[in-house]
mmCIF file as Biopython writes it, N, C-alpha, C and O atoms, coordinates in Angstrom:
data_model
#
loop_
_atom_site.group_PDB
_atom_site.id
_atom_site.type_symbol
_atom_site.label_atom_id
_atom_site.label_alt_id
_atom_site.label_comp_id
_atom_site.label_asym_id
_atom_site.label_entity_id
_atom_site.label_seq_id
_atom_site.pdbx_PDB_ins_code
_atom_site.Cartn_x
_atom_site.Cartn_y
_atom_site.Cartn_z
_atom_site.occupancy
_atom_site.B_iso_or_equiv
_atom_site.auth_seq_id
_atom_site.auth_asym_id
_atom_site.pdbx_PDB_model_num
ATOM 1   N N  . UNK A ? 1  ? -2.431 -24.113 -12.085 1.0 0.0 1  A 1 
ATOM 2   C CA . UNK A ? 1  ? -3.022 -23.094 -11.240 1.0 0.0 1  A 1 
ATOM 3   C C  . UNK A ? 1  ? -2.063 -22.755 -10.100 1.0 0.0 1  A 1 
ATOM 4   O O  . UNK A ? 1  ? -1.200 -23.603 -9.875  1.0 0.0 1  A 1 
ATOM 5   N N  . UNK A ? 2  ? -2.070 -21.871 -9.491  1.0 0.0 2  A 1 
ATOM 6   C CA . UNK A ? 2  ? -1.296 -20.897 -8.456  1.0 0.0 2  A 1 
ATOM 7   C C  . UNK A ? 2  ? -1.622 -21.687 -7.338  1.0 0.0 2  A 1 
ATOM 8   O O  . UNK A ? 2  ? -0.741 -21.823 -6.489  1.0 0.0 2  A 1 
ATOM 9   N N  . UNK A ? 3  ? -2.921 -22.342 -7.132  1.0 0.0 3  A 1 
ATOM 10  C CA . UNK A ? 3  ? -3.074 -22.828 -5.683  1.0 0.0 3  A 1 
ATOM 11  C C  . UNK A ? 3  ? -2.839 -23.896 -5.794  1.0 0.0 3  A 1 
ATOM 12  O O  . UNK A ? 3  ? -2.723 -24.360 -4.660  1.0 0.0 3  A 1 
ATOM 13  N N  . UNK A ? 4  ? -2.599 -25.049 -6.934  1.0 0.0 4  A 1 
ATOM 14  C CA . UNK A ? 4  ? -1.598 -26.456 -6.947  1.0 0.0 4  A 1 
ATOM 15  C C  . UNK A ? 4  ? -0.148 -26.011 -6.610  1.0 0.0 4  A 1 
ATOM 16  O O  . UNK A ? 4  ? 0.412  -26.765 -5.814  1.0 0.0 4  A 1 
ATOM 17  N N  . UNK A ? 5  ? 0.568  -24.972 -7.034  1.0 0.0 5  A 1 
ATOM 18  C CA . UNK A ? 5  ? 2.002  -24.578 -7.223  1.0 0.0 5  A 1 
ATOM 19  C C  . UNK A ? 5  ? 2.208  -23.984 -5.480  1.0 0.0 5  A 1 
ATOM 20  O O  . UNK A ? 5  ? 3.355  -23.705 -5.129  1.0 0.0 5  A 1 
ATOM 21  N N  . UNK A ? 6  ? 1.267  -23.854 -4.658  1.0 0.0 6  A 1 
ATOM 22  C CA . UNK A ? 6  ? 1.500  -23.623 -3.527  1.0 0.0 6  A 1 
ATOM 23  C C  . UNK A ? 6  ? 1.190  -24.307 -2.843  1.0 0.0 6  A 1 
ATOM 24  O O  . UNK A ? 6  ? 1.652  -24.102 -1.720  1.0 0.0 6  A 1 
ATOM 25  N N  . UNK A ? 7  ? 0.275  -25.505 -2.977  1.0 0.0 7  A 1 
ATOM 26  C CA . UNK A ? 7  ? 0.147  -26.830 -2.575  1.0 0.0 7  A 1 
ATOM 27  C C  . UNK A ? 7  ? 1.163  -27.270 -2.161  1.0 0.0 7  A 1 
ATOM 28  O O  . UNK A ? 7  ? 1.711  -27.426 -1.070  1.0 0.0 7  A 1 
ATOM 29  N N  . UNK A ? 8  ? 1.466  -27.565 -3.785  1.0 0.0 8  A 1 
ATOM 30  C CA . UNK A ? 8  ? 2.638  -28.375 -3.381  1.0 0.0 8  A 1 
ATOM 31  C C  . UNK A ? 8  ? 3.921  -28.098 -2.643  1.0 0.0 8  A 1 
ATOM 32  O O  . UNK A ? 8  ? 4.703  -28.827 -2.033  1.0 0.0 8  A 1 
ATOM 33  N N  . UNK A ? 9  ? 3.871  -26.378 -2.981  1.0 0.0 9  A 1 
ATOM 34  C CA . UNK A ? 9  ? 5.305  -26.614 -2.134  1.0 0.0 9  A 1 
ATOM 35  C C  . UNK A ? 9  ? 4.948  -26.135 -0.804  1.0 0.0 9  A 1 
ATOM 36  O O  . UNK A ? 9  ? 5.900  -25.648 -0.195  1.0 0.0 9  A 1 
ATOM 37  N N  . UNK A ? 10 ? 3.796  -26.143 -0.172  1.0 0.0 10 A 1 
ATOM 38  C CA . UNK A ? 10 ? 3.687  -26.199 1.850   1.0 0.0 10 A 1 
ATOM 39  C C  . UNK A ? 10 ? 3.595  -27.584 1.749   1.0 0.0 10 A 1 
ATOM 40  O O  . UNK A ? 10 ? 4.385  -27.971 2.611   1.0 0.0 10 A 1 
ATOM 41  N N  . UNK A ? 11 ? 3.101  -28.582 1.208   1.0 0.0 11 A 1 
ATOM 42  C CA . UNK A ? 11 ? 2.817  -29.772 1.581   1.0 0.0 11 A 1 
ATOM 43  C C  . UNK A ? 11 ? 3.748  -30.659 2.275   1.0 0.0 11 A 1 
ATOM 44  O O  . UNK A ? 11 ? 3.307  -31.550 3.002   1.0 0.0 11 A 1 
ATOM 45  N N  . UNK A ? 12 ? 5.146  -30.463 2.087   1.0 0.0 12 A 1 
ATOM 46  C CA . UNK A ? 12 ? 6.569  -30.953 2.657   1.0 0.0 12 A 1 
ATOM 47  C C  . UNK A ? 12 ? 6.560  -30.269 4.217   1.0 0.0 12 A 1 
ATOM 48  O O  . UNK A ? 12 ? 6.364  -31.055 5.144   1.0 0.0 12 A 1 
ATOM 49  N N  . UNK A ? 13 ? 6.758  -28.886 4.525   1.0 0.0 13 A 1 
ATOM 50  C CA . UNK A ? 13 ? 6.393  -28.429 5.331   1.0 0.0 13 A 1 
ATOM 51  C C  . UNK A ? 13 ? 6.098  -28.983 6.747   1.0 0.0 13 A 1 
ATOM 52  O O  . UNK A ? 13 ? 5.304  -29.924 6.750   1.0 0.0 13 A 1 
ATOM 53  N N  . UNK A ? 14 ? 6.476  -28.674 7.695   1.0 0.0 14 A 1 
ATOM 54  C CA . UNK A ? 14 ? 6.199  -29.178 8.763   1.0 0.0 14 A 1 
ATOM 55  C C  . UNK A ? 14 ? 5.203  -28.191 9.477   1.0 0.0 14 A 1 
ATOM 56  O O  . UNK A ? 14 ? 5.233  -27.009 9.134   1.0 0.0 14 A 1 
ATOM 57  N N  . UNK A ? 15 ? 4.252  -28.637 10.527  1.0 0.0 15 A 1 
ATOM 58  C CA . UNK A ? 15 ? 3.072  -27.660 10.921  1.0 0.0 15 A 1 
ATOM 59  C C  . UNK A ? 15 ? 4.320  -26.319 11.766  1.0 0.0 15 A 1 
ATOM 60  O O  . UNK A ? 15 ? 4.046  -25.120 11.726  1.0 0.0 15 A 1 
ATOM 61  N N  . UNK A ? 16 ? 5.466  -26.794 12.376  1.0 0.0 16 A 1 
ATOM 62  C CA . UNK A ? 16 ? 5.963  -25.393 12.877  1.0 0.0 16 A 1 
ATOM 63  C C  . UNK A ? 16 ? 6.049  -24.569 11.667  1.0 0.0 16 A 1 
ATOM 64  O O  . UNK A ? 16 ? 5.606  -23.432 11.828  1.0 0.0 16 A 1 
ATOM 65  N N  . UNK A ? 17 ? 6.458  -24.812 10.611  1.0 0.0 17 A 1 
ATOM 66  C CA . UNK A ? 17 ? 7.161  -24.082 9.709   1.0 0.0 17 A 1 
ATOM 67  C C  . UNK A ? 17 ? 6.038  -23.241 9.034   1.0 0.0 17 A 1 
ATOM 68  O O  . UNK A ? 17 ? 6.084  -22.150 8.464   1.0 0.0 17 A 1 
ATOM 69  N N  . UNK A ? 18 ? 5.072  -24.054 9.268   1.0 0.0 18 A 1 
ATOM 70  C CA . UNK A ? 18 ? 3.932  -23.755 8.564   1.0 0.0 18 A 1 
ATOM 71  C C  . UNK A ? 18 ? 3.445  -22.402 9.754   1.0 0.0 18 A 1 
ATOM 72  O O  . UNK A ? 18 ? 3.236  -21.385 9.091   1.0 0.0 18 A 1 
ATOM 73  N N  . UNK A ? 19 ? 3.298  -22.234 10.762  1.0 0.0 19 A 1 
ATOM 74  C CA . UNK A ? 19 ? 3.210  -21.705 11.914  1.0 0.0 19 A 1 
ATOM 75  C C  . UNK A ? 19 ? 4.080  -20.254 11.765  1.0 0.0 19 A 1 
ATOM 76  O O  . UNK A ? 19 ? 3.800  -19.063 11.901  1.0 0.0 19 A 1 
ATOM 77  N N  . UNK A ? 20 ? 4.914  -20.787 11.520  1.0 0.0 20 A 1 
ATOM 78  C CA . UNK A ? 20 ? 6.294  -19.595 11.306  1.0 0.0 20 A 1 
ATOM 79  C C  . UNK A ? 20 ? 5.919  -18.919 10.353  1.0 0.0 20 A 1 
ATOM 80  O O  . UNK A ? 20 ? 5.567  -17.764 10.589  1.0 0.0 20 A 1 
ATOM 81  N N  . UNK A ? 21 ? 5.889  -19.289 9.352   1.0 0.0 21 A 1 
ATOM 82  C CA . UNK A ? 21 ? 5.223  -18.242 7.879   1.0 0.0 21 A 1 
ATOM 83  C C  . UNK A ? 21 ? 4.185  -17.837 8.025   1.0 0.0 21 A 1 
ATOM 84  O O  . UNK A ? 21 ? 4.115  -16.623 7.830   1.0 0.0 21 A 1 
ATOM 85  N N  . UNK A ? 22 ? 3.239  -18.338 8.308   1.0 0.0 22 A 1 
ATOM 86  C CA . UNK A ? 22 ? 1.336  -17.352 8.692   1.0 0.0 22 A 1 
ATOM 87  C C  . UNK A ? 22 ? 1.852  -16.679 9.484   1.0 0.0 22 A 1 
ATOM 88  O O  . UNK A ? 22 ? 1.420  -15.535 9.338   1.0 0.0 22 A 1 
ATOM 89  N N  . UNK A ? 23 ? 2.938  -16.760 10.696  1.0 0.0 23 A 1 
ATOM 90  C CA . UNK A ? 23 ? 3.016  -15.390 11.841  1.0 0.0 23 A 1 
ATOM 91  C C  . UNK A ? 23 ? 3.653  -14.338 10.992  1.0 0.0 23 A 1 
ATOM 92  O O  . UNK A ? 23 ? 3.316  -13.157 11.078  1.0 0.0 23 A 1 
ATOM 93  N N  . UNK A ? 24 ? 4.738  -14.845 10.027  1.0 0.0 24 A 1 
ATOM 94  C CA . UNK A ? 24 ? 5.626  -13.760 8.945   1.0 0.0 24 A 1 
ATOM 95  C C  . UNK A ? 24 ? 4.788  -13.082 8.672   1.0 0.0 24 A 1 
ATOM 96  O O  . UNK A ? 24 ? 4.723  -11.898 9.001   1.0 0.0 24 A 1 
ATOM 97  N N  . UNK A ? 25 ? 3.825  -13.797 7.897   1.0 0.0 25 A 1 
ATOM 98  C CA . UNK A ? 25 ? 2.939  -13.413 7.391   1.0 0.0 25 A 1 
ATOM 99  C C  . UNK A ? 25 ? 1.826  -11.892 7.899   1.0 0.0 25 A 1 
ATOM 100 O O  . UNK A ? 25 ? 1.506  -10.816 7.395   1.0 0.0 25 A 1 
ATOM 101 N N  . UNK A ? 26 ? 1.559  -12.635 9.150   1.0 0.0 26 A 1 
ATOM 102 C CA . UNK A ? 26 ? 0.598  -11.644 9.930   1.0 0.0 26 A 1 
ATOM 103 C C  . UNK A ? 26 ? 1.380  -10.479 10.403  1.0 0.0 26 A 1 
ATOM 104 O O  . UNK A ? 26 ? 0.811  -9.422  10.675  1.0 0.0 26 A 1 
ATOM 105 N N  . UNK A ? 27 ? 3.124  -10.680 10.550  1.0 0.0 27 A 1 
ATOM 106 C CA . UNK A ? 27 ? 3.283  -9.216  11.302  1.0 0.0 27 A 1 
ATOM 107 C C  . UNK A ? 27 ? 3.477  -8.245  10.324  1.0 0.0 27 A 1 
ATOM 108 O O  . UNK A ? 27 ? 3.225  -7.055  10.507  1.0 0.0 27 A 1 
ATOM 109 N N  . UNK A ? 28 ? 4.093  -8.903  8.876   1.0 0.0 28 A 1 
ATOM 110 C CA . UNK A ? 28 ? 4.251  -7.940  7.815   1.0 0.0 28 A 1 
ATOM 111 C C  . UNK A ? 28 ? 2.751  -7.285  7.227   1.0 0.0 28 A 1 
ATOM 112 O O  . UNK A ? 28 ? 2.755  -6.185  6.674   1.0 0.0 28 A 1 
ATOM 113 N N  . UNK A ? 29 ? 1.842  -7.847  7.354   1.0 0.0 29 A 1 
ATOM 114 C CA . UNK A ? 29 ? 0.033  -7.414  7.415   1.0 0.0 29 A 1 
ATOM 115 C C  . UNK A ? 29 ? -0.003 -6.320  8.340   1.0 0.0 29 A 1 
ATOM 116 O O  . UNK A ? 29 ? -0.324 -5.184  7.992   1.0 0.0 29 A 1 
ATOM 117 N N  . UNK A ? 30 ? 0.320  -6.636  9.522   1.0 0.0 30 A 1 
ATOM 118 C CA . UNK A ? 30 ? 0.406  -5.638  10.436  1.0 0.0 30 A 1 
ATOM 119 C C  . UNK A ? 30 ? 0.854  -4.399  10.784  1.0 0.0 30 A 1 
ATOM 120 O O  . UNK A ? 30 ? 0.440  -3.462  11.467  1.0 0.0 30 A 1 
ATOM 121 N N  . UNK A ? 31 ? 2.412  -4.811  9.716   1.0 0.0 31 A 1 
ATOM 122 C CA . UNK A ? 31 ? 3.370  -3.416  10.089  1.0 0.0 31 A 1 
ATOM 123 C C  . UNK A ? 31 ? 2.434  -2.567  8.868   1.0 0.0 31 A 1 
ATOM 124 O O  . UNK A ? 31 ? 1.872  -1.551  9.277   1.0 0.0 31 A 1 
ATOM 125 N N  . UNK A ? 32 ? 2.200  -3.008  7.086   1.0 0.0 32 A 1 
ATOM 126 C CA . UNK A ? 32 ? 1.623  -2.376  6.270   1.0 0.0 32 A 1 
ATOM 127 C C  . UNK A ? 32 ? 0.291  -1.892  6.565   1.0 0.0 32 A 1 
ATOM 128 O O  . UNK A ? 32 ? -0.148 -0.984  5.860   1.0 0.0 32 A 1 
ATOM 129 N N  . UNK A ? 33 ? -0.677 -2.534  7.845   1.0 0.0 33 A 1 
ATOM 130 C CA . UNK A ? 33 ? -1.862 -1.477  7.953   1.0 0.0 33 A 1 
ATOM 131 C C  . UNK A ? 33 ? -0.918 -0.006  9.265   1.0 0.0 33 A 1 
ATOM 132 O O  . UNK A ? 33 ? -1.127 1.204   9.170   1.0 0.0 33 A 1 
ATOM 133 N N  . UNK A ? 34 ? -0.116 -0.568  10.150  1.0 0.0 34 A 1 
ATOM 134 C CA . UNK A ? 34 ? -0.154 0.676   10.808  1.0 0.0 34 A 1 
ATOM 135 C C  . UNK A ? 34 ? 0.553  1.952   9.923   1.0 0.0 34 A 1 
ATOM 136 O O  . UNK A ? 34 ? 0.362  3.128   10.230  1.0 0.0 34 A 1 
ATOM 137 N N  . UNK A ? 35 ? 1.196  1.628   9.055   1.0 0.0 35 A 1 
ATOM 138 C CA . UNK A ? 35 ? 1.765  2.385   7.900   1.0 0.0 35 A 1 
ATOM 139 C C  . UNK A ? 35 ? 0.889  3.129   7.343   1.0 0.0 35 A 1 
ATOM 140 O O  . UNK A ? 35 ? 0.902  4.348   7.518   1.0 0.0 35 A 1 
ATOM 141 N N  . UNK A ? 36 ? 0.023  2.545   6.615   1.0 0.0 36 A 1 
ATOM 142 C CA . UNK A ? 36 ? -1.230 3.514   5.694   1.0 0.0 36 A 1 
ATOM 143 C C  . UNK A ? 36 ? -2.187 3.476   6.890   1.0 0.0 36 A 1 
ATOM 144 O O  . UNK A ? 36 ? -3.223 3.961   6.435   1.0 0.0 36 A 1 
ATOM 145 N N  . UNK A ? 37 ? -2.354 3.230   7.895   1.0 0.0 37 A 1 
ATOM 146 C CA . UNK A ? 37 ? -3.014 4.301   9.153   1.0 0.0 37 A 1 
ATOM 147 C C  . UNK A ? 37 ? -2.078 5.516   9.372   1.0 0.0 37 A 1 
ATOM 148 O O  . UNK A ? 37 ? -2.485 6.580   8.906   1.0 0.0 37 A 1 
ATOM 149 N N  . UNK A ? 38 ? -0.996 5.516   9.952   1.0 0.0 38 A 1 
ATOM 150 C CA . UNK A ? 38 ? -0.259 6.557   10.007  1.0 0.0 38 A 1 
ATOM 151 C C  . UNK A ? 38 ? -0.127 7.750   9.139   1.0 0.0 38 A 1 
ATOM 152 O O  . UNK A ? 38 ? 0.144  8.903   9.476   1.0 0.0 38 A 1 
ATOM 153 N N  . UNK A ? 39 ? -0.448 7.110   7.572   1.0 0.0 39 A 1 
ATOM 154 C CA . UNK A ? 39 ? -0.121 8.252   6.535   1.0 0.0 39 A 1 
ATOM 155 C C  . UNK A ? 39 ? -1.645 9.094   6.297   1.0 0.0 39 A 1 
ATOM 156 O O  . UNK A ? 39 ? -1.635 10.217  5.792   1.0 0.0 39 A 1 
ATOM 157 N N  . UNK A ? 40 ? -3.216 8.283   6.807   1.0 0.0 40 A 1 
ATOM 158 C CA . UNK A ? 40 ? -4.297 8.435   6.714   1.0 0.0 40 A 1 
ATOM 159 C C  . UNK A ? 40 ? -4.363 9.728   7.650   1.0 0.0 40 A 1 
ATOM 160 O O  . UNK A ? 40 ? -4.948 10.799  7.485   1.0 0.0 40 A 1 
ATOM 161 N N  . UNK A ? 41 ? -3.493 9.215   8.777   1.0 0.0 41 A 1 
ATOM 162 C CA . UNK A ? 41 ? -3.898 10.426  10.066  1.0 0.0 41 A 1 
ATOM 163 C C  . UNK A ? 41 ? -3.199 11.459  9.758   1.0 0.0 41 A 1 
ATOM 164 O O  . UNK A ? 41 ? -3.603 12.571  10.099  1.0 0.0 41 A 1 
ATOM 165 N N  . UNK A ? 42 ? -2.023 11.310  9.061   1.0 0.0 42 A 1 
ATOM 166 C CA . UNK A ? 42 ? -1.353 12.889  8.647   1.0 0.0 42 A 1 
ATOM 167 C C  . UNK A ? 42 ? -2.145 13.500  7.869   1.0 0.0 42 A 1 
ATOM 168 O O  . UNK A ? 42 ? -2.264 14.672  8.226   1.0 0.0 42 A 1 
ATOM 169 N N  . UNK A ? 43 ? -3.070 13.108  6.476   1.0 0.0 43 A 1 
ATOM 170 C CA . UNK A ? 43 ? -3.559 13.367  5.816   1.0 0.0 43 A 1 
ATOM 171 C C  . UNK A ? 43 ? -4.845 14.281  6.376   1.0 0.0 43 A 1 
ATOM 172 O O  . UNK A ? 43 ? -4.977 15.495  6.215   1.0 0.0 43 A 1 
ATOM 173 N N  . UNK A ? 44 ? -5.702 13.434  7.035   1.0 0.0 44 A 1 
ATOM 174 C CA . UNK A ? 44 ? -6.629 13.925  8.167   1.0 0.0 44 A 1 
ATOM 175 C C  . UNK A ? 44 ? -6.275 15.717  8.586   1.0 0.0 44 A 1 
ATOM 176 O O  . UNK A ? 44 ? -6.736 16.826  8.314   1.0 0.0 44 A 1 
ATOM 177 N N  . UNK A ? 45 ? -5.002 15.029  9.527   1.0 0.0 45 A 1 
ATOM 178 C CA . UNK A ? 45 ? -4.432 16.494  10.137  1.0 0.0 45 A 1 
ATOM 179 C C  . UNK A ? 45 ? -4.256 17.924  9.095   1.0 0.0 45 A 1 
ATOM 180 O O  . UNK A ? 45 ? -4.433 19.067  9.518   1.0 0.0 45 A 1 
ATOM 181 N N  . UNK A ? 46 ? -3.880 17.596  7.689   1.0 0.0 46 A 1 
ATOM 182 C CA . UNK A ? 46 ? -3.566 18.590  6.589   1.0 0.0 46 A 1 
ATOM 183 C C  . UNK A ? 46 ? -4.740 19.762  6.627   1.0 0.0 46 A 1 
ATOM 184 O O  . UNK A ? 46 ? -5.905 19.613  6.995   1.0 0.0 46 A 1 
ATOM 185 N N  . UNK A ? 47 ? -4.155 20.868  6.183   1.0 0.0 47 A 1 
ATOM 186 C CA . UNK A ? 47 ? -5.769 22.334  5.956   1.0 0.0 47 A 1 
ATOM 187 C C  . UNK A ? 47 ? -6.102 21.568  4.877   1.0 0.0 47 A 1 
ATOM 188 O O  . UNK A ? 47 ? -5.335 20.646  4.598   1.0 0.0 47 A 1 
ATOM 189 N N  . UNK A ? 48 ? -7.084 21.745  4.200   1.0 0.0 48 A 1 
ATOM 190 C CA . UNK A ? 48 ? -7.981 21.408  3.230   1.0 0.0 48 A 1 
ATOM 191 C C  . UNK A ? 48 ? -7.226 21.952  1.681   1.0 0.0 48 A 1 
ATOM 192 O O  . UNK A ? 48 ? -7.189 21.396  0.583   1.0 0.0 48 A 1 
ATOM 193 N N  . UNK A ? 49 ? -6.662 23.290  2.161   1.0 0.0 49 A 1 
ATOM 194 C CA . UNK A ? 49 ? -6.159 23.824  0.979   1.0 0.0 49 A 1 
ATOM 195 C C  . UNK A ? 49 ? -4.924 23.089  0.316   1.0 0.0 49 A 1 
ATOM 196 O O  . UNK A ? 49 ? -4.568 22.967  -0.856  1.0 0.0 49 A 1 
ATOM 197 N N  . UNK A ? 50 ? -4.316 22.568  1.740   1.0 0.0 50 A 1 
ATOM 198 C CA . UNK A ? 50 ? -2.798 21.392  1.431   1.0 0.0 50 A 1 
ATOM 199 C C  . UNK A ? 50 ? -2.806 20.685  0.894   1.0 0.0 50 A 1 
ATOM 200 O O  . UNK A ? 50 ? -1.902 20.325  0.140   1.0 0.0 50 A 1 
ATOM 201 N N  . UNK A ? 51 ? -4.534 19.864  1.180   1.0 0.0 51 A 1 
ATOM 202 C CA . UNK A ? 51 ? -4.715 18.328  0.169   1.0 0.0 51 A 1 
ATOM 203 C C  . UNK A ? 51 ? -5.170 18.728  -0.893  1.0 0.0 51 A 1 
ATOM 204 O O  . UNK A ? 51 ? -5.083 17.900  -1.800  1.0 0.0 51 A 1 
ATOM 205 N N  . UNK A ? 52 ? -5.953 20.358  -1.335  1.0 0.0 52 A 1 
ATOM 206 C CA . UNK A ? 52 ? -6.246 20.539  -2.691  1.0 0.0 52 A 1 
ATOM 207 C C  . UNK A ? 52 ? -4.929 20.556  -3.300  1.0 0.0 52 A 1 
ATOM 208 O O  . UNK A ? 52 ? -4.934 19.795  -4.268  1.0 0.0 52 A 1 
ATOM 209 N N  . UNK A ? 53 ? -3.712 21.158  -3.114  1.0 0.0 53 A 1 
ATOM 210 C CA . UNK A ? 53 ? -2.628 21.324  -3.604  1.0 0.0 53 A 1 
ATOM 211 C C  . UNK A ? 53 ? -2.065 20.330  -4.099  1.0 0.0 53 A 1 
ATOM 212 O O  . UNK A ? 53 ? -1.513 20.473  -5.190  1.0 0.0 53 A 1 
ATOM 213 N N  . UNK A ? 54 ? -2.042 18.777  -3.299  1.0 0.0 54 A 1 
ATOM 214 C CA . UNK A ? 54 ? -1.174 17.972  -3.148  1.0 0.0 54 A 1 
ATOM 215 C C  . UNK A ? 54 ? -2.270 16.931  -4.502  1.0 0.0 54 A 1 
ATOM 216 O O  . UNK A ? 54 ? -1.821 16.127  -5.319  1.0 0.0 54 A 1 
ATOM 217 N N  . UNK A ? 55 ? -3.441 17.258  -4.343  1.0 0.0 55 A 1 
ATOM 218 C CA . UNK A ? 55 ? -4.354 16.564  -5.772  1.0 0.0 55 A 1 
ATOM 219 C C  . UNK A ? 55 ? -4.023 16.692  -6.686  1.0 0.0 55 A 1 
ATOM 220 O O  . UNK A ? 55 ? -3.789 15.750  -7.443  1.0 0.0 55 A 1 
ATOM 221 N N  . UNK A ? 56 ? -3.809 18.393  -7.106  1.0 0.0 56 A 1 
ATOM 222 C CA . UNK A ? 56 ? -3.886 19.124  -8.185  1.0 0.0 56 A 1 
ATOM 223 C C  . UNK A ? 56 ? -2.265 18.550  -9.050  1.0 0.0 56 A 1 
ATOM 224 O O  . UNK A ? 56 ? -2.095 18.432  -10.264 1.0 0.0 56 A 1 
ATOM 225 N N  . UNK A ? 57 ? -1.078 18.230  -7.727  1.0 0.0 57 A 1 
ATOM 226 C CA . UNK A ? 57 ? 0.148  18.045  -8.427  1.0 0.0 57 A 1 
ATOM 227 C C  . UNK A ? 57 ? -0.136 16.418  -8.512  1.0 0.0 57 A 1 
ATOM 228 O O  . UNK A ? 57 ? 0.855  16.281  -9.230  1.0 0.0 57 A 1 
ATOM 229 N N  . UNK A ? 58 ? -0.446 15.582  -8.440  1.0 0.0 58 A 1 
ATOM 230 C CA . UNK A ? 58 ? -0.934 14.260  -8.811  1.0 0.0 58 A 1 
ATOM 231 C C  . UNK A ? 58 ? -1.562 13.578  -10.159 1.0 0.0 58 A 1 
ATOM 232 O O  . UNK A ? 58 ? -1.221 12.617  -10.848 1.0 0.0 58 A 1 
ATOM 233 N N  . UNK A ? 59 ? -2.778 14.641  -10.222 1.0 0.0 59 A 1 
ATOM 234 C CA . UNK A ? 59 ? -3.673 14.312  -11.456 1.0 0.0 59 A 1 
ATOM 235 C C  . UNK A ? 59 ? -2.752 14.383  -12.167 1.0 0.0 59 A 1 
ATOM 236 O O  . UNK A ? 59 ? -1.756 15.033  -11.849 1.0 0.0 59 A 1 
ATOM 237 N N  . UNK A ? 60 ? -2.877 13.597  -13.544 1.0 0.0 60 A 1 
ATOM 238 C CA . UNK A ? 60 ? -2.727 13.641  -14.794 1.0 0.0 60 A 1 
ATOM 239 C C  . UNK A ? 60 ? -3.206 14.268  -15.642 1.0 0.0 60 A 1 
ATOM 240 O O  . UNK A ? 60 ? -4.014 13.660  -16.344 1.0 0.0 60 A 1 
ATOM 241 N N  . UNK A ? 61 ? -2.894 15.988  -16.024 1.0 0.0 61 A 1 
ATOM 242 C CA . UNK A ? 61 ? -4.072 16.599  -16.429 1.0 0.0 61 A 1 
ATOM 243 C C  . UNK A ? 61 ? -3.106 17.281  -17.476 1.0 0.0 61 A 1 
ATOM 244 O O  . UNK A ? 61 ? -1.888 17.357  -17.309 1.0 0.0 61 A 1 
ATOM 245 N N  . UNK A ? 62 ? -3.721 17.721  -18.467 1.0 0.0 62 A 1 
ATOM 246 C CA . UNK A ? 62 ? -2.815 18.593  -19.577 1.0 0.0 62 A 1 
ATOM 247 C C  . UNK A ? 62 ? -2.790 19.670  -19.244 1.0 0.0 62 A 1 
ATOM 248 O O  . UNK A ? 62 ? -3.797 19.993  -18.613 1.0 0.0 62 A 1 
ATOM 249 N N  . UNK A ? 63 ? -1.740 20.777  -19.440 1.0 0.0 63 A 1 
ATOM 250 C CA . UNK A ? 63 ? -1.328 21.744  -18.988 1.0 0.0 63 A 1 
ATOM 251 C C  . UNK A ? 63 ? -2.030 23.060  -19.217 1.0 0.0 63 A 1 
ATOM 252 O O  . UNK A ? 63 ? -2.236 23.094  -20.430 1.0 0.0 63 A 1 
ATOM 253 N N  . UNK A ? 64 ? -2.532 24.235  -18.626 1.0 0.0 64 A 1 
ATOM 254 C CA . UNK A ? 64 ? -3.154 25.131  -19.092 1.0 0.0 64 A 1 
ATOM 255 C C  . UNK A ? 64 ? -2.544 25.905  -20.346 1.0 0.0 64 A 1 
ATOM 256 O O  . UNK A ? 64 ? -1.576 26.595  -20.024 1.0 0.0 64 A 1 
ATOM 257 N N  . UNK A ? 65 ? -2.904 25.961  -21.810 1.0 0.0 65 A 1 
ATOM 258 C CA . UNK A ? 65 ? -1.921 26.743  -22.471 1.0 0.0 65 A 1 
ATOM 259 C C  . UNK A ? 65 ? -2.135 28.125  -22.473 1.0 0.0 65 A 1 
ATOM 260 O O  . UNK A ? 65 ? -1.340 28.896  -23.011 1.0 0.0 65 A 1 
ATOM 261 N N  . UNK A ? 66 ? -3.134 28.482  -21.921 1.0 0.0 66 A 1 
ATOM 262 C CA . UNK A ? 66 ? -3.404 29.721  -21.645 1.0 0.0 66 A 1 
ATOM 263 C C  . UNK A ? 66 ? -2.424 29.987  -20.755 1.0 0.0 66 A 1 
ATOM 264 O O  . UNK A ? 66 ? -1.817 30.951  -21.221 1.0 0.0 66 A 1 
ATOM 265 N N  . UNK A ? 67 ? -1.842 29.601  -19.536 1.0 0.0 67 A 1 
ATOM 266 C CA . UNK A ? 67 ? -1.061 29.839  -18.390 1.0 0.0 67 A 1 
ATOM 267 C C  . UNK A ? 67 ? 0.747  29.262  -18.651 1.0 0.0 67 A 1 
ATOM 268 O O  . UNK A ? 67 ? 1.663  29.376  -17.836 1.0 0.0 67 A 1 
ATOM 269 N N  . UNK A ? 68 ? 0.802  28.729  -19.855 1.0 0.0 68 A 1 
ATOM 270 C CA . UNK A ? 68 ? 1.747  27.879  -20.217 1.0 0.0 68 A 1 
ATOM 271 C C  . UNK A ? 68 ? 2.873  29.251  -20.865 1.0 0.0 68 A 1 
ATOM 272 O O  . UNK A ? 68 ? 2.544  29.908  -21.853 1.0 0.0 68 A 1 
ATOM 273 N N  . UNK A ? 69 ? 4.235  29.501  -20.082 1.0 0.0 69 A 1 
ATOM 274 C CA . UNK A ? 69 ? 5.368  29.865  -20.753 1.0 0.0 69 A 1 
ATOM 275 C C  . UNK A ? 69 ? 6.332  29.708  -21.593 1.0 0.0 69 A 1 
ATOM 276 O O  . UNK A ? 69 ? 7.541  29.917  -21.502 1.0 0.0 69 A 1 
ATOM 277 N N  . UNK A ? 70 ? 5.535  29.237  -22.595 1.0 0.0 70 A 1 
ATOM 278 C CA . UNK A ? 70 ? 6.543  28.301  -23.817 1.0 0.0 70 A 1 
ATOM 279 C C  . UNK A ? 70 ? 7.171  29.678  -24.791 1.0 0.0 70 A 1 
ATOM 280 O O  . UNK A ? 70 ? 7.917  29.468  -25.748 1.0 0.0 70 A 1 
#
């Protein structure tokens, strides 16, 4: 299991070290929520018609062949 294989290897570990990695830990948590906050509030800010646009090129959708220039 994943949580013996990480057992074991903090168990050597000293409590600073151990200290040091949960803070790693927490600022890289930290920098990735103000990130997807930041990209939430641009999104927010967009006209309505921008984020229909920006859907429409996303989906996975098959192509109109009615509208299709083949």
């Amino acid at each position: 299991m994943a949580s013996h294989r990480i057992g074991a290897r903090v168990a050597g570990l000293s409590p600073a070290q151990l200290c040091a990695i949960i803070e790693a830990q927490a600022r890289a948590s930290d920098a990735a929520l103000r990130v997807a906050e930041e990209h939430a509030a641009r999104l927010v800010e967009q006209p309505e018609w921008m984020l229909s646009e920006e859907l429409k090129q996303t989906k996975c959708t098959k192509p109109n062949t009615k509208d299709s220039k083949l």
